[in-house]
PQR file with spaces between the fields and no chain letter, atoms N, CA, C, O and H, PARSE charges and radii, in Angstrom:
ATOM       1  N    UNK     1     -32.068  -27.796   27.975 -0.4000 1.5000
ATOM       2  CA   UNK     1     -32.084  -27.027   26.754 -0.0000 2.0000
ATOM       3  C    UNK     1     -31.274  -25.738   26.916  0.5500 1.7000
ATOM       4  O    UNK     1     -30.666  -25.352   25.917 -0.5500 1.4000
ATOM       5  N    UNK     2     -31.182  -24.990   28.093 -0.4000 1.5000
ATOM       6  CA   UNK     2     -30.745  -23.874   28.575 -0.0000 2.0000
ATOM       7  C    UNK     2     -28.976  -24.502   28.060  0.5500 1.7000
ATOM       8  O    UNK     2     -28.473  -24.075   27.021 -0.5500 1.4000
ATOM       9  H    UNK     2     -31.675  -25.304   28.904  0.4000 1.0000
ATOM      10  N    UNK     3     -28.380  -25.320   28.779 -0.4000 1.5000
ATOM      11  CA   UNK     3     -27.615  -25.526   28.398 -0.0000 2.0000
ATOM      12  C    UNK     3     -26.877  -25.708   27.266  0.5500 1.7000
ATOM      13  O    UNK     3     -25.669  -25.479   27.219 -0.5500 1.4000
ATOM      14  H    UNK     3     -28.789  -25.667   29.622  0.4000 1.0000
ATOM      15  N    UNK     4     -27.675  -26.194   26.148 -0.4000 1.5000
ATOM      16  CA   UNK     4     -27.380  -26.207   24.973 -0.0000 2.0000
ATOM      17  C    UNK     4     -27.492  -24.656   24.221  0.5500 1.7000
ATOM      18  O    UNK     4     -26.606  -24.385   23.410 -0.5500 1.4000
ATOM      19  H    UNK     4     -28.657  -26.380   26.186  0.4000 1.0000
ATOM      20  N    UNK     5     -28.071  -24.111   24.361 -0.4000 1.5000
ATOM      21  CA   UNK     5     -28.096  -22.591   24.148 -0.0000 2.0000
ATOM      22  C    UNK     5     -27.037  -22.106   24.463  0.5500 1.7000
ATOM      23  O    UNK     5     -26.445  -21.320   23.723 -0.5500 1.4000
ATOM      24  H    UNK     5     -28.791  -24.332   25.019  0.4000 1.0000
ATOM      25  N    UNK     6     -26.458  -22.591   25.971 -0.4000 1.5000
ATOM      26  CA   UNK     6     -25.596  -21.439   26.340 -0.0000 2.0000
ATOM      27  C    UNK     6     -24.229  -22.004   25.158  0.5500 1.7000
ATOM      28  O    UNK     6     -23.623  -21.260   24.387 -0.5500 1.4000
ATOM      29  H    UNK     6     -26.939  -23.229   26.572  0.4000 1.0000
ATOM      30  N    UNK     7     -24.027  -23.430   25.317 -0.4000 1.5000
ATOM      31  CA   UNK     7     -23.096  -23.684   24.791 -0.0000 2.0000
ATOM      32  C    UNK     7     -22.749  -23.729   23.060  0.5500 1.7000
ATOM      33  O    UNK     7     -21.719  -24.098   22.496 -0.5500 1.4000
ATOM      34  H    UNK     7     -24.519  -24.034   25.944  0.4000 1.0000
ATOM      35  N    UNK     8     -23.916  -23.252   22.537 -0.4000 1.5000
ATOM      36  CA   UNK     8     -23.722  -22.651   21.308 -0.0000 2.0000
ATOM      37  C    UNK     8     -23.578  -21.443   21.199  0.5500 1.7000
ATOM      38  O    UNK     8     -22.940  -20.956   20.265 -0.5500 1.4000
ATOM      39  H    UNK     8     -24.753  -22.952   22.994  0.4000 1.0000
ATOM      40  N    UNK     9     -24.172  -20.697   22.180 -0.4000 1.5000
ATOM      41  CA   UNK     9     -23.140  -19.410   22.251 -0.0000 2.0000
ATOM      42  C    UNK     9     -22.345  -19.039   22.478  0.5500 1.7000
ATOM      43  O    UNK     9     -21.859  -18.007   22.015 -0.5500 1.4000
ATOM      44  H    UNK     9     -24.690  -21.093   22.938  0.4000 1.0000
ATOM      45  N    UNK    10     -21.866  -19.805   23.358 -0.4000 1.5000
ATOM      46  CA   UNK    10     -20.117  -20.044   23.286 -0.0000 2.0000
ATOM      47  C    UNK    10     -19.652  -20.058   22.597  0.5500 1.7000
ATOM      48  O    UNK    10     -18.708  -19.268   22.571 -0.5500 1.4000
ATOM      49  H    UNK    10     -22.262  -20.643   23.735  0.4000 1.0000
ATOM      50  N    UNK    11     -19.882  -20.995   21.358 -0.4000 1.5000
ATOM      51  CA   UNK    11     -18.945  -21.396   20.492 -0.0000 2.0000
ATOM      52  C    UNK    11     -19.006  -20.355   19.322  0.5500 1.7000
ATOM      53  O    UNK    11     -18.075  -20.038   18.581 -0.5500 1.4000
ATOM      54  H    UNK    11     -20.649  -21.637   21.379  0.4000 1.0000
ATOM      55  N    UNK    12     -20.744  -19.725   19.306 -0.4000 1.5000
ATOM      56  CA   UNK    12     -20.763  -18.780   17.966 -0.0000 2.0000
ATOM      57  C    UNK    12     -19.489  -17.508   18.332  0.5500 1.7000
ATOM      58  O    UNK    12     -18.769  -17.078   17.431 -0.5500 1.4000
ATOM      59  H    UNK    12     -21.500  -19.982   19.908  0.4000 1.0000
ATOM      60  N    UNK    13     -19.367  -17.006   19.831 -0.4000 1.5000
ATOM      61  CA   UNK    13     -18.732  -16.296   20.271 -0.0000 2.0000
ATOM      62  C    UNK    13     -17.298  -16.864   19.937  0.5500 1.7000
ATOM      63  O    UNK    13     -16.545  -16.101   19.332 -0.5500 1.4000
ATOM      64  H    UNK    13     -19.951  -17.355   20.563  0.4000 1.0000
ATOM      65  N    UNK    14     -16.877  -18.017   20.237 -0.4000 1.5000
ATOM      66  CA   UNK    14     -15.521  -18.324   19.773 -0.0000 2.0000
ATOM      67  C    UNK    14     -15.178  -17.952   18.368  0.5500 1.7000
ATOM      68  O    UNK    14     -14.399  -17.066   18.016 -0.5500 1.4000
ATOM      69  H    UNK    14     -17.488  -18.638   20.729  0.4000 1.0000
ATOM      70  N    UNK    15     -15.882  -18.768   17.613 -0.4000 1.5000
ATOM      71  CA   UNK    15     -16.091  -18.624   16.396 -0.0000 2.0000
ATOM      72  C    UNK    15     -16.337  -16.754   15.468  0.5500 1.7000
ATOM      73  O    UNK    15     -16.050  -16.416   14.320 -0.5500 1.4000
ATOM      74  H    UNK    15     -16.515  -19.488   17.899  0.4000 1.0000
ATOM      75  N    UNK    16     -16.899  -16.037   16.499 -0.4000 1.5000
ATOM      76  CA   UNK    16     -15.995  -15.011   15.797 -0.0000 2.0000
ATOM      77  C    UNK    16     -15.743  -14.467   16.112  0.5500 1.7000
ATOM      78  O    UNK    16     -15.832  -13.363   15.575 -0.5500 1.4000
ATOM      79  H    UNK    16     -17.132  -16.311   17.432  0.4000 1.0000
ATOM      80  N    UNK    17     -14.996  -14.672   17.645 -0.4000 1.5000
ATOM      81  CA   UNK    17     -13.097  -14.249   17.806 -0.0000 2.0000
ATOM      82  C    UNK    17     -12.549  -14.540   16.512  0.5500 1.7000
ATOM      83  O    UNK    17     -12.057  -13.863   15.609 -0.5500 1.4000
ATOM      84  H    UNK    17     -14.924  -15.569   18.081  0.4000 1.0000
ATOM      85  N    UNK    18     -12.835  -16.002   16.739 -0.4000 1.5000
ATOM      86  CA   UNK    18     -11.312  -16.750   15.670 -0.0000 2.0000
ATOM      87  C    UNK    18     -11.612  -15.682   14.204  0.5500 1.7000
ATOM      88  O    UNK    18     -10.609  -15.477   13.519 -0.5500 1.4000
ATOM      89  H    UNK    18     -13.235  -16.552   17.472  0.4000 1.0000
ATOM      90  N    UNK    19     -12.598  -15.193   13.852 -0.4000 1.5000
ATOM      91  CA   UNK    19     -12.749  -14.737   12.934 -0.0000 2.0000
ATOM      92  C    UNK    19     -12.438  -13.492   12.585  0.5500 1.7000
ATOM      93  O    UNK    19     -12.486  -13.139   11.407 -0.5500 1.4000
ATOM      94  H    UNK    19     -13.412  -15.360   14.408  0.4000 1.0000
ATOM      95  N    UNK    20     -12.044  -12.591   13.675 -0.4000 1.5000
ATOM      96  CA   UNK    20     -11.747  -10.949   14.177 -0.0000 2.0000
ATOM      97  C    UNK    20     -10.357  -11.790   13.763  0.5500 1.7000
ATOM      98  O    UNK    20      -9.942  -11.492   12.643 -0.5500 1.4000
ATOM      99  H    UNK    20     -12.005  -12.878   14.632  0.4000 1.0000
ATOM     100  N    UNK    21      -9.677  -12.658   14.388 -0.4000 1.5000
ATOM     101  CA   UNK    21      -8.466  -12.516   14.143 -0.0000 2.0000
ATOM     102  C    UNK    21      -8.258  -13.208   13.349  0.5500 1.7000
ATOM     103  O    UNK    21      -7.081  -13.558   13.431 -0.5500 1.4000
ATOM     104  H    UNK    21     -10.014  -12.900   15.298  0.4000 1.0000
ATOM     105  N    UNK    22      -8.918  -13.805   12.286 -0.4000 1.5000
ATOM     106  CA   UNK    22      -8.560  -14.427   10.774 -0.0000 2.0000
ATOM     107  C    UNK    22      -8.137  -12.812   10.201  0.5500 1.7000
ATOM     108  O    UNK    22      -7.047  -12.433    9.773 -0.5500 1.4000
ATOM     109  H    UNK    22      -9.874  -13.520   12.219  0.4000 1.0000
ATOM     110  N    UNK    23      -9.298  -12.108   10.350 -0.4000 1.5000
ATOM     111  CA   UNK    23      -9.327  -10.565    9.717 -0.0000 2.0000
ATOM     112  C    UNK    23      -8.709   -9.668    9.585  0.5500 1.7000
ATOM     113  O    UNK    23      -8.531   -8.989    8.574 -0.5500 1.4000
ATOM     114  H    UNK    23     -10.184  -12.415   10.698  0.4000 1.0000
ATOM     115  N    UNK    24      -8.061   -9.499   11.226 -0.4000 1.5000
ATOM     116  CA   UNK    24      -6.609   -8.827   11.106 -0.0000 2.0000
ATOM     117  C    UNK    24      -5.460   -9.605   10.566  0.5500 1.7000
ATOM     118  O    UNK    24      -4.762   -8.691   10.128 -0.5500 1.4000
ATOM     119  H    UNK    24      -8.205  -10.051   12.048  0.4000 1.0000
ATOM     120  N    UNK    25      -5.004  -10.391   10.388 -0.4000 1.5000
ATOM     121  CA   UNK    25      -4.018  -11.167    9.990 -0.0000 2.0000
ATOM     122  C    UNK    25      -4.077  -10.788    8.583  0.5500 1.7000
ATOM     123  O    UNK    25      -3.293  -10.033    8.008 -0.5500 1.4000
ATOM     124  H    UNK    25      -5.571  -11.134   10.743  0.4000 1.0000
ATOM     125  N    UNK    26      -5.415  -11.584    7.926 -0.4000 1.5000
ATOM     126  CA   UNK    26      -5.177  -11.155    6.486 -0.0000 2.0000
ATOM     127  C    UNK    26      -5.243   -9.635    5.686  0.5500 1.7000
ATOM     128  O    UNK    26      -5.036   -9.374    4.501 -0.5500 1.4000
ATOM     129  H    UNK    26      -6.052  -12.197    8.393  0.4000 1.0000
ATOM     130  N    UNK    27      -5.638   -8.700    6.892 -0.4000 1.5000
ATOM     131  CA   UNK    27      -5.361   -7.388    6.644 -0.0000 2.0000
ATOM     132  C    UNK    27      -3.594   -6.883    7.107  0.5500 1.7000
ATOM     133  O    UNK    27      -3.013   -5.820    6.889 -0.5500 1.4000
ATOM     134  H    UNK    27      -5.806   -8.912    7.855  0.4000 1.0000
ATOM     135  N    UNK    28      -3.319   -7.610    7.510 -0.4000 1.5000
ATOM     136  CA   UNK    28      -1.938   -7.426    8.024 -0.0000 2.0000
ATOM     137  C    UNK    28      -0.906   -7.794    6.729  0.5500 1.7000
ATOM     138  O    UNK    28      -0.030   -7.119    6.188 -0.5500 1.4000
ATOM     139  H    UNK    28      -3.791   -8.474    7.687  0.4000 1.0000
ATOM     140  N    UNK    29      -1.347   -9.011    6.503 -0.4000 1.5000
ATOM     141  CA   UNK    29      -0.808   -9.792    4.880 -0.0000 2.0000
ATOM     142  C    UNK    29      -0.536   -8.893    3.897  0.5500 1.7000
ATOM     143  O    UNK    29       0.502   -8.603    3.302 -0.5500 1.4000
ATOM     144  H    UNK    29      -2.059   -9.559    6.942  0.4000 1.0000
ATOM     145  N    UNK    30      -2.572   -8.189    3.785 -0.4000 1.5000
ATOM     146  CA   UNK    30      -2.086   -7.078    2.770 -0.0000 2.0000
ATOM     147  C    UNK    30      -1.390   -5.852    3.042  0.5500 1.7000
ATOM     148  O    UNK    30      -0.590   -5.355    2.249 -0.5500 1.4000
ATOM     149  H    UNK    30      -3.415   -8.425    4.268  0.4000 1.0000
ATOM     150  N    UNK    31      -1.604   -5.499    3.846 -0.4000 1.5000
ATOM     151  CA   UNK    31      -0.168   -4.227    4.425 -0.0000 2.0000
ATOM     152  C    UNK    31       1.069   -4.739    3.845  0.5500 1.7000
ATOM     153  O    UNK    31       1.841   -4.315    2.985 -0.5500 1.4000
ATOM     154  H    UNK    31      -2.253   -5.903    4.491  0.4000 1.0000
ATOM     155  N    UNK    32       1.001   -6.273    4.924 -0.4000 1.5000
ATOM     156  CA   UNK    32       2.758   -6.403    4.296 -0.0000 2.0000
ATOM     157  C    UNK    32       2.846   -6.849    2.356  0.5500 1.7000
ATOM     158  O    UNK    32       3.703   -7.131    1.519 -0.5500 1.4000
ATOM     159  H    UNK    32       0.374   -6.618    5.623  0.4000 1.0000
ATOM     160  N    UNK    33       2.097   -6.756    2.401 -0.4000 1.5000
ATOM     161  CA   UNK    33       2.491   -7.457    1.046 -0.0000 2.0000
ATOM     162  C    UNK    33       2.586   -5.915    0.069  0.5500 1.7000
ATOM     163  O    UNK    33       3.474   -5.836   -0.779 -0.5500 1.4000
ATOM     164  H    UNK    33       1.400   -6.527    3.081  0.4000 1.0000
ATOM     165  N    UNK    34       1.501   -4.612    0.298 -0.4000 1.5000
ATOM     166  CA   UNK    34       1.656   -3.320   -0.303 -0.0000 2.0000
ATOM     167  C    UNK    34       3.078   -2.820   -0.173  0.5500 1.7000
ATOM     168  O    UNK    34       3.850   -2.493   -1.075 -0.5500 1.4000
ATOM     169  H    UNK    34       0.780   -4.676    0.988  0.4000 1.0000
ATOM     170  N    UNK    35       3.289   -2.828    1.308 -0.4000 1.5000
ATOM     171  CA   UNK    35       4.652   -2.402    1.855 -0.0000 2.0000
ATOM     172  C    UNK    35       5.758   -3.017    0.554  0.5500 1.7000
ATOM     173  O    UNK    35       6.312   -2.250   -0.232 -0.5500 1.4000
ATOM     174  H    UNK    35       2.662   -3.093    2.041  0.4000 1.0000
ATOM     175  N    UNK    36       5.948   -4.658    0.522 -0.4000 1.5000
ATOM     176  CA   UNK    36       6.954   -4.741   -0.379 -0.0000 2.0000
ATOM     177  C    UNK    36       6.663   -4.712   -1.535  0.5500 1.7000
ATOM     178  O    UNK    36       7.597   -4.782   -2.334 -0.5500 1.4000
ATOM     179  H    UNK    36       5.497   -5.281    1.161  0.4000 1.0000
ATOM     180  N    UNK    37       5.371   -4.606   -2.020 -0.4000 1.5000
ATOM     181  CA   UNK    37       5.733   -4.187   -3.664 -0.0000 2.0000
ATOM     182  C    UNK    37       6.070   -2.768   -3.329  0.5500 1.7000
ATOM     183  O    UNK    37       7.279   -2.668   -3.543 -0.5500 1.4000
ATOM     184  H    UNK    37       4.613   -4.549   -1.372  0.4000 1.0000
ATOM     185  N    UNK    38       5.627   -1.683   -2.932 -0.4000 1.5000
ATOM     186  CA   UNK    38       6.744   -0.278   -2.971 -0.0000 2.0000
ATOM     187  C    UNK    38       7.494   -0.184   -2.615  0.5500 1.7000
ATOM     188  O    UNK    38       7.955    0.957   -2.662 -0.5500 1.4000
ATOM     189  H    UNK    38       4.645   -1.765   -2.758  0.4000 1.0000
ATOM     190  N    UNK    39       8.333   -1.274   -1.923 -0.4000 1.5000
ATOM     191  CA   UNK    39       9.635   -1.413   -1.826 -0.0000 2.0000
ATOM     192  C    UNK    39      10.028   -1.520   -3.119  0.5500 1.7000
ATOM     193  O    UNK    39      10.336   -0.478   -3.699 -0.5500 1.4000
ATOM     194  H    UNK    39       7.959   -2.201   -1.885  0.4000 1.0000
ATOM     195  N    UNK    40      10.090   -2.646   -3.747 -0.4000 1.5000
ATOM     196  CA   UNK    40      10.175   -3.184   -5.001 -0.0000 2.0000
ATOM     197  C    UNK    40       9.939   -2.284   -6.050  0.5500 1.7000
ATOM     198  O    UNK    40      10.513   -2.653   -7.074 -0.5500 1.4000
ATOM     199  H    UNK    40       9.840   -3.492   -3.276  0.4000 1.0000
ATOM     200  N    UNK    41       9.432   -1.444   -6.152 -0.4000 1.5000
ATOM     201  CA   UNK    41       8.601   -0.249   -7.150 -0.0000 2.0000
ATOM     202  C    UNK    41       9.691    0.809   -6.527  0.5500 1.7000
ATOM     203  O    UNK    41      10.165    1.509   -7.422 -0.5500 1.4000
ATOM     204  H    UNK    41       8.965   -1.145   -5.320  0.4000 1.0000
ATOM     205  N    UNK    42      10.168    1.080   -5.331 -0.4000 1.5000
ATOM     206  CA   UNK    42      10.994    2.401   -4.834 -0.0000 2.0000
ATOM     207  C    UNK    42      12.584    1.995   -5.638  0.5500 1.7000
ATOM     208  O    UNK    42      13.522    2.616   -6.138 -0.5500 1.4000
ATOM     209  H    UNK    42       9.783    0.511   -4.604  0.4000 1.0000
ATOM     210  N    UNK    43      12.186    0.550   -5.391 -0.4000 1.5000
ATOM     211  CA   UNK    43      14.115    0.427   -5.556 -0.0000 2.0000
ATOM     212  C    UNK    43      14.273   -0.055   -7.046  0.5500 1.7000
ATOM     213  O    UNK    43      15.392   -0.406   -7.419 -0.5500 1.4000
ATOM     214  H    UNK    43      11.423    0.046   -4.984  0.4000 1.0000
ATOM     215  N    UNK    44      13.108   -0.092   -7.999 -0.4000 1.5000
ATOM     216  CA   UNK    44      13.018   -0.265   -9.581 -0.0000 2.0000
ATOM     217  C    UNK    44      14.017    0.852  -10.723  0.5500 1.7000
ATOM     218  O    UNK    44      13.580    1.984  -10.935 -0.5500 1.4000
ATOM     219  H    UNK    44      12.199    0.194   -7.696  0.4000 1.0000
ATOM     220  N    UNK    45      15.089    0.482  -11.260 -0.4000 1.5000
ATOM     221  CA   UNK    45      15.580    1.424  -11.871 -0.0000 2.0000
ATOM     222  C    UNK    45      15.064    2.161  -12.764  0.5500 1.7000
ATOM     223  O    UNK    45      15.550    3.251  -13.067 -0.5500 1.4000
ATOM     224  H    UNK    45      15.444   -0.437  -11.088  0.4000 1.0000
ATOM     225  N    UNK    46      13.644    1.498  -13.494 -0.4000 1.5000
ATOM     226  CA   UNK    46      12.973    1.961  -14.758 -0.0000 2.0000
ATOM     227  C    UNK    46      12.420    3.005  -13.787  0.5500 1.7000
ATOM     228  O    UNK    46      11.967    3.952  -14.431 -0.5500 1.4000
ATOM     229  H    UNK    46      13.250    0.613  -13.249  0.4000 1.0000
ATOM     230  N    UNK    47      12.220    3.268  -11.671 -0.4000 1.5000
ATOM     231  CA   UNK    47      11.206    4.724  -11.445 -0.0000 2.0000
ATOM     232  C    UNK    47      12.638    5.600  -11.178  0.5500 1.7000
ATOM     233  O    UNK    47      12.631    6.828  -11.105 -0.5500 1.4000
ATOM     234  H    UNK    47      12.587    2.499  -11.148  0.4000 1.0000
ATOM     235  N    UNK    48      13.964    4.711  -11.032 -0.4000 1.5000
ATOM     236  CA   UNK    48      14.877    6.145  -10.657 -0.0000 2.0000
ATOM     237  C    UNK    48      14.838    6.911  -11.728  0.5500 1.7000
ATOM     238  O    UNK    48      14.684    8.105  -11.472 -0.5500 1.4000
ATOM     239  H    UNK    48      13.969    3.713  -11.091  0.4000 1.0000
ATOM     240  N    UNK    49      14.942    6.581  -13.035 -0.4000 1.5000
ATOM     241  CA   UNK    49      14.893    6.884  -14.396 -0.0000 2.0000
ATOM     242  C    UNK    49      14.011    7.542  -14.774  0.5500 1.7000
ATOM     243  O    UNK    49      14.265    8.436  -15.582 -0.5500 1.4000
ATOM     244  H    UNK    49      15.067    5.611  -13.243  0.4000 1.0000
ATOM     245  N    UNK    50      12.536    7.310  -14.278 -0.4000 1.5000
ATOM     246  CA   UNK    50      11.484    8.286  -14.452 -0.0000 2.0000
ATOM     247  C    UNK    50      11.470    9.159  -13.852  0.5500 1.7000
ATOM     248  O    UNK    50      11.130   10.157  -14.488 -0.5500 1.4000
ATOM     249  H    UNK    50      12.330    6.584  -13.622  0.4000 1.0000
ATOM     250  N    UNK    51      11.779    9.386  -12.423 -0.4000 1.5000
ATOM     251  CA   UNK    51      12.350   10.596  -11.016 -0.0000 2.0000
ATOM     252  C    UNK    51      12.974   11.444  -11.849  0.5500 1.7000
ATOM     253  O    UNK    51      12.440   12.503  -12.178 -0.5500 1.4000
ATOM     254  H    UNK    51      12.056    8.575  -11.907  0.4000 1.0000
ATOM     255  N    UNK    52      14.024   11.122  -12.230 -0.4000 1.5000
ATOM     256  CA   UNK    52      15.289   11.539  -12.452 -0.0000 2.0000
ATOM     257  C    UNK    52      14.803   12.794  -14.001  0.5500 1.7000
ATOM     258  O    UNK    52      15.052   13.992  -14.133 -0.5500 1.4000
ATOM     259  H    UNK    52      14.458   10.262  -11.963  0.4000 1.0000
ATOM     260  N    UNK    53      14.134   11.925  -14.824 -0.4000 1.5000
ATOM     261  CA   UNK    53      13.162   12.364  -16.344 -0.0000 2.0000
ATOM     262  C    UNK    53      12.612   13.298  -15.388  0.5500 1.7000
ATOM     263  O    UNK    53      13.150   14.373  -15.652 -0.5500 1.4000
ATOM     264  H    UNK    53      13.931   10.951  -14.716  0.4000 1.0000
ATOM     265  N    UNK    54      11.715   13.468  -14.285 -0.4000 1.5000
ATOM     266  CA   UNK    54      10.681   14.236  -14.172 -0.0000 2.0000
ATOM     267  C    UNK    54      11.168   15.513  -12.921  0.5500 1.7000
ATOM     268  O    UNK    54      10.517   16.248  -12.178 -0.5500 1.4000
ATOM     269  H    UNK    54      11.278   12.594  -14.070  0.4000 1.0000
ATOM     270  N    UNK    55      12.159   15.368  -13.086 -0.4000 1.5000
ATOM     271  CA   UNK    55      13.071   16.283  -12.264 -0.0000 2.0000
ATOM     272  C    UNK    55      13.883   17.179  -13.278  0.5500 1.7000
ATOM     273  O    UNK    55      14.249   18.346  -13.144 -0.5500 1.4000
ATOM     274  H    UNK    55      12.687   14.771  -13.689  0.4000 1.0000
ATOM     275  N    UNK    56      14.038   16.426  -14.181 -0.4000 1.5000
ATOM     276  CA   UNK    56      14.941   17.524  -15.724 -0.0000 2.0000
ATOM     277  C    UNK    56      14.063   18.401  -16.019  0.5500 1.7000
ATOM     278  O    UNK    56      14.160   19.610  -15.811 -0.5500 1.4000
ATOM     279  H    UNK    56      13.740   15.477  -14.289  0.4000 1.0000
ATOM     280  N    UNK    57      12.863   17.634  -16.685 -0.4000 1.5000
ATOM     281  CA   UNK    57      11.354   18.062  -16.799 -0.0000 2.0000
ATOM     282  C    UNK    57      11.052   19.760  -15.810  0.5500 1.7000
ATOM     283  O    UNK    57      10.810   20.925  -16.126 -0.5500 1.4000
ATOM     284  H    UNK    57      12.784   16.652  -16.854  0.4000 1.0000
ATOM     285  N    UNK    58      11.207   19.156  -14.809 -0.4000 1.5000
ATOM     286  CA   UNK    58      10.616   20.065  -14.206 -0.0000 2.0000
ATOM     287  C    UNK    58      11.683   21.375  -14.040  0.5500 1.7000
ATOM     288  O    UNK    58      11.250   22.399  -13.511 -0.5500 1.4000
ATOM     289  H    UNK    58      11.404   18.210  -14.553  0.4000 1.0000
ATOM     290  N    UNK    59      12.594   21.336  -14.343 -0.4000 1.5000
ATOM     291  CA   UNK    59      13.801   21.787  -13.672 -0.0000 2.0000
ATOM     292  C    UNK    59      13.557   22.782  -15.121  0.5500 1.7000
ATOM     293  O    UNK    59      13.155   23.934  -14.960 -0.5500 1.4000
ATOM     294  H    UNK    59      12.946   20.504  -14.773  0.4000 1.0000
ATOM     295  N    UNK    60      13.802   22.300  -16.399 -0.4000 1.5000
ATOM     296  CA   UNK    60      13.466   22.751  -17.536 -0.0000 2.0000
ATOM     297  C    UNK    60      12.337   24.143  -17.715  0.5500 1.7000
ATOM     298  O    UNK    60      12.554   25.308  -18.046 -0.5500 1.4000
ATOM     299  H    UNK    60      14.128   21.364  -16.530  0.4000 1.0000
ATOM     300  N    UNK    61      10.928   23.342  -17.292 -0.4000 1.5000
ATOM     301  CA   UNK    61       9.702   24.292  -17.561 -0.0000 2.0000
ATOM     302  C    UNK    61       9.625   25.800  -16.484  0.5500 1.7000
ATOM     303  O    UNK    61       9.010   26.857  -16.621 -0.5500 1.4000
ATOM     304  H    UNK    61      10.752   22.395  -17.023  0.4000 1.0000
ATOM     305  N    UNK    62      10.939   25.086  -14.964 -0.4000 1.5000
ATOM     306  CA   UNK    62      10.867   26.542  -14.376 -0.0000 2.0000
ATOM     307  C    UNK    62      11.864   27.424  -14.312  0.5500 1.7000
ATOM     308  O    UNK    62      11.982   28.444  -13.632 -0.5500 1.4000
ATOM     309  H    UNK    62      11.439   24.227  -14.852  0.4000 1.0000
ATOM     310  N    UNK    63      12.799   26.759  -15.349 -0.4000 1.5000
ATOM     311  CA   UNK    63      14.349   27.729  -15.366 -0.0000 2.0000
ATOM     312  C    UNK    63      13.675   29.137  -16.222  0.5500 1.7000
ATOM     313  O    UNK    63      13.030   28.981  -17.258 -0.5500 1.4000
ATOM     314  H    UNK    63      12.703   25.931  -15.901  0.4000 1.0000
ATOM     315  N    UNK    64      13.848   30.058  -15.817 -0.4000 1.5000
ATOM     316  CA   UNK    64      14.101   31.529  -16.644 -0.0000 2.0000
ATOM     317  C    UNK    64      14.671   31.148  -18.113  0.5500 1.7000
ATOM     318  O    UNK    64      15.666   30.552  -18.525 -0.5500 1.4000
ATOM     319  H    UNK    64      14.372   30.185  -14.975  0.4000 1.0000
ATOM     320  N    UNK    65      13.332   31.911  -18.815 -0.4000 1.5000
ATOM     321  CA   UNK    65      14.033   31.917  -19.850 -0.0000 2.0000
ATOM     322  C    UNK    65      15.072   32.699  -20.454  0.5500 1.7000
ATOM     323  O    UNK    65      14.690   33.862  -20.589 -0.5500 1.4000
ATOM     324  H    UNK    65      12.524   32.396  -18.480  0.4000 1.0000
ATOM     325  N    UNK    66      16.229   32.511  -20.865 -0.4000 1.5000
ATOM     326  CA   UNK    66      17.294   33.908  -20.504 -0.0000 2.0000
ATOM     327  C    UNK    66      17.309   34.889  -22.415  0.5500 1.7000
ATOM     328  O    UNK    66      17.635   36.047  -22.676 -0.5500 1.4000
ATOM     329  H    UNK    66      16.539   31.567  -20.754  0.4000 1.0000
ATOM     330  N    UNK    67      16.670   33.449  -23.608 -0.4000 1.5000
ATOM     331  CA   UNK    67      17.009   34.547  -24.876 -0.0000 2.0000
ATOM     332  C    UNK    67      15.677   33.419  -25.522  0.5500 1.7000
ATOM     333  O    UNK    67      15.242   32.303  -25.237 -0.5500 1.4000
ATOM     334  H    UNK    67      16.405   32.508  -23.397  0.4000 1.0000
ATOM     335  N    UNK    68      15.415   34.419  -26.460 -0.4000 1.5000
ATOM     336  CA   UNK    68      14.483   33.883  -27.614 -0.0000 2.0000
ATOM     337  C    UNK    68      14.978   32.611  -28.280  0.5500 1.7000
ATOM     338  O    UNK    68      16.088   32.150  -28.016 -0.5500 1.4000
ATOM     339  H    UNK    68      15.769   35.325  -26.691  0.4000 1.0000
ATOM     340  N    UNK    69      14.099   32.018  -29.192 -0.4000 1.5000
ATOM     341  CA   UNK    69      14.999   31.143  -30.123 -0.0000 2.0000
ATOM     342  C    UNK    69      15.452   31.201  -31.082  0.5500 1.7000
ATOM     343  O    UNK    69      14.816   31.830  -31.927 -0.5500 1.4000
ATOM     344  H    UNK    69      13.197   32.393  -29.406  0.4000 1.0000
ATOM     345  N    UNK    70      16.458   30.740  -31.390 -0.4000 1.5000
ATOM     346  CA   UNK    70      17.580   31.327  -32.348 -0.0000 2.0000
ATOM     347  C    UNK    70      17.273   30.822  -33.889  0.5500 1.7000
ATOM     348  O    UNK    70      16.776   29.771  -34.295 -0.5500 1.4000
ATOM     349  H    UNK    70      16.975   30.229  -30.703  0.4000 1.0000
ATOM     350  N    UNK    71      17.713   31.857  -34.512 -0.4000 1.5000
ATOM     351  CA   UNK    71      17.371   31.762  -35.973 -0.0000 2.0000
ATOM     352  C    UNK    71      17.392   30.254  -36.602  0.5500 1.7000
ATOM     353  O    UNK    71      17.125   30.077  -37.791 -0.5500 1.4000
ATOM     354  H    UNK    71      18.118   32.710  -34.183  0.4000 1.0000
């Protein structure tokens, strides 16, 4: 009986190794898979376009104002 004990603990022990490294893998997946959608999202022309909007934007609200507005 001893034997059979041991050798199911073996296997529960194998069993979750294999499972530590099911875990990292599919945490790895999602890394890589975040990684290229913000790739995909970095190199999107509709965000250079919004950058670009929110850089006028900003460039706008902190320029000196130099005269009132005109009649």
């Amino acid at each position: 009986m001893s034997r059979v004990i041991d050798a199911a603990y073996h296997h529960i022990q194998q069993l979750r190794a294999a499972r530590w490294d099911i875990d990292n893998a599919v945490a790895e997946l999602v890394r890589l898979k975040e990684d290229a959608e913000k790739e995909v999202w970095w190199n999107d022309p509709s965000h250079e376009l919004h950058s670009i909007r929110q850089q006028i934007e900003e460039a706008i609200d902190t320029a000196p104002q130099t005269s009132g507005p005109r009649p």
